[in-house]
N, C-alpha and C positions, 0 to 999 in steps of 0.2 A: 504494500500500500504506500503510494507517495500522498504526503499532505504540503497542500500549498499555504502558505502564508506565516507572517512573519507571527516569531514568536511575543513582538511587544503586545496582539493585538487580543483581547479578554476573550473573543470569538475561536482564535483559534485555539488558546490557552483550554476552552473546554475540552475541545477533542483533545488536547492531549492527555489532562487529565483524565479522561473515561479509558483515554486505550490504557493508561498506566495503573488506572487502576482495578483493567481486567487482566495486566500480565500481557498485552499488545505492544507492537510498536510501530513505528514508520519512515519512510526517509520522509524524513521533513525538508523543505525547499521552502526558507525563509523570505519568499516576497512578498512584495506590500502590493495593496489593492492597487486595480487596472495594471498592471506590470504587463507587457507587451509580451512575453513568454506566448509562447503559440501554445506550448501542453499547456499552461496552466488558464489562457482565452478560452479552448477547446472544452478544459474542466469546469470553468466559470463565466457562462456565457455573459456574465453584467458584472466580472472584473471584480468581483468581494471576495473577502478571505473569511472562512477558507475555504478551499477547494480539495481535492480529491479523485484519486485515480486507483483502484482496487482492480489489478489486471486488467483493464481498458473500461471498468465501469467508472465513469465521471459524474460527479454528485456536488456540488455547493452546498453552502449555507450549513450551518456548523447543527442547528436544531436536525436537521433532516440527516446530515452525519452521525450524529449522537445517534439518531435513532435505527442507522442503519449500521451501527458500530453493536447497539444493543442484542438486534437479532441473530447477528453474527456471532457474536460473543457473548450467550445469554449467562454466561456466571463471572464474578458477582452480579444480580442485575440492579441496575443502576435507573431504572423506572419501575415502579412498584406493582404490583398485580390488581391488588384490593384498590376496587373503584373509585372510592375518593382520596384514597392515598395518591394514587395516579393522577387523576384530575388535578388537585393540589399541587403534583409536581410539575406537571404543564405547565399551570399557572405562572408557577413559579419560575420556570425556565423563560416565558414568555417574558415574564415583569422585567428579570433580568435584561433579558436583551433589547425591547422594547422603551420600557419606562426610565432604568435605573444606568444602561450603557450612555443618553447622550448628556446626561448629569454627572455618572460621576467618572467621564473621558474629559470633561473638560481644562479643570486641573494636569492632569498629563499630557492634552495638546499644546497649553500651553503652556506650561512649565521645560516639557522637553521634547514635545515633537517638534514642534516650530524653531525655537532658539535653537534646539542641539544638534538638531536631524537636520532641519531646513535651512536653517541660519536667518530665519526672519522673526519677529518679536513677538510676545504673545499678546493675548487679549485680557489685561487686568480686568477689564469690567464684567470678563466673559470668569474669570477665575470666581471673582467675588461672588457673582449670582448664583454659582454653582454653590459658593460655600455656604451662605449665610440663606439662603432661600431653597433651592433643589434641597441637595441634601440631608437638611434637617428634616423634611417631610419622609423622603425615602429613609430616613432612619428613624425616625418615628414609629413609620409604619411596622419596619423589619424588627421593631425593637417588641411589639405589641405581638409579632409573630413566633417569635424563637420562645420554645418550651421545652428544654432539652439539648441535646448536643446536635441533632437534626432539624432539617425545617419541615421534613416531612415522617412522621412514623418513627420507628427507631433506629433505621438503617440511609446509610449516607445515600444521597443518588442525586437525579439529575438538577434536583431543587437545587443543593446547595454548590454544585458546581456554576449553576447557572448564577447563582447570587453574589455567592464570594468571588468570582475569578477578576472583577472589572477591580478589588480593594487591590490588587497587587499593582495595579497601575496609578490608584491616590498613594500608596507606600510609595512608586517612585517620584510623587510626586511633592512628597515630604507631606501627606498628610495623611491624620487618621484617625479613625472613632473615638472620639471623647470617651473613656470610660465615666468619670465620674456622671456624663448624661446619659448614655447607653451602656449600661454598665451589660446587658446580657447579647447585645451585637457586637461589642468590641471584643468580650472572651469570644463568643460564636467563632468572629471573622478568623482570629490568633490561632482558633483549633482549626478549624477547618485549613487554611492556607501553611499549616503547619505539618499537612499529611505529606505522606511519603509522592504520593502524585503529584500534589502541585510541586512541590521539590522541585519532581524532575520537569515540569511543565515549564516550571520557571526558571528554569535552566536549559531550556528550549532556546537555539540563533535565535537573532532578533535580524540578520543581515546574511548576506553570502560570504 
C-alpha cells in the first residue's frame, strides 16, 4: 500500500494511526495537497491528502481510507459494532474533520506553514479568533463529552483518532488545553497522542 501525503497534515496522520494500530504499514510519499505527481492526481482526482494506492486500487479522503483500512484489517477494530456506539463514532470522526480541522489548523498555518514552509507571514487576527473564540467552544463541547479514557464505549477507535490527531498540530504550534479549564480534555488529548501509534504517526516525513 502506498499513502500519499505529507505527514504535517491531521488527515493523513489518521491513516497512519489506524494502520499502526492494527500492526499495518505503508510506503508513505510525503506530498502536500495538488502536488503535480501523476500517481498521486491518478489517486486523488481533487489533489487532497491523503490518497492511496493498494495494488492499483486508488481511494482518497482519509474517512473512506479509515474505512477501507477497517475491513481489510478487521482486528483490533477501530469502529464499533453496537449501533450507537458506531453512530457516535461517525459522528465523531465527522466533527473532527469537518467542524474542529478548520479551527484548530489555524494556529499551525500560521504559526508554521506560512512563515517556515512558505516564507510568507501569518495571519495574527486569523490566530486570535481561533484562540479566544473557535476553540473555546470546540473544547467546551469535547470537555462535556469525555467520560473515561475513550470518546466512544470502552475501547479506542475511530472517535478518538478522528478528534485528537489535528492537537498535535496546536502542540507544534506552541499551544494547548488549558488544564486548569479542561481539566478532563487536556488528560484525554496527553493519553491519547501519547499511544504507541500516534508515536509512530508523528514521526511520519513531513517532506521528500
Amino acid at each position: 500500500m502506498k499513502l500519499y501525503g505529507t505527514g504535517y497534515s491531521p488527515y493523513v496522520r489518521k491513516v497512519l494511526v489506524a494502520l499502526a494500530e492494527k500492526g499495518q504499514s505503508a510506503e508513505h510519499i510525503p506530498l502536500f495537497f495538488h502536488d503535480p505527481d501523476a500517481a498521486f492526481q491518478a489517486a486523488s482526482p481533487l489533489g487532497k491528502i491523503p490518497a492511496m494506492d493498494d495494488d492499483g486500487f486508488l481511494l482518497a479522503d482519509s474517512t473512506a481510507i479509515l474505512f477501507y483500512i477497517e475491513a481489510k484489517f478487521p482486528n483490533p477494530a477501530l469502529i464499533p459494532a453496537e449501533p450507537k456506539a458506531r453512530a457516535r463514532a461517525i459522528w465523531f470522526d465527522k466533527y473532527g474533520d469537518t467542524e474542529m480541522f478548520p479551527v484548530i489548523i489555524a494556529p499551525f498555518a500560521n504559526r508554521v506553514v506560512k512563515p517556515k514552509l512558505l516564507g510568507q507571514p501569518g495571519d495574527d487576527a486569523a490566530i486570535a479568533k481561533a484562540l479566544n473564540e473557535g476553540l473555546p467552544k470546540i473544547y467546551d463541547y469535547l470537555e462535556s463529552q469525555i467520560d473515561g479514557p475513550y470518546l466512544v464505549g470502552d475501547s479506542f477507535s475511530i472517535a478518538d483518532i478522528s478528534v485528537a490527531t489535528g492537537f498535535h498540530n496546536l502542540h507544534l504550534a506552541d499551544e494547548a488545553v488549558d488544564a486548569a479549564r479542561w481539566p478532563k480534555l487536556a488528560k484525554y488529548v496527553a493519553a491519547i497522542l501519547a499511544r504507541p501509534s500516534f508515536a509512530t504517526a508523528i514521526a511520519a516525513r513531513t517532506s521528500p
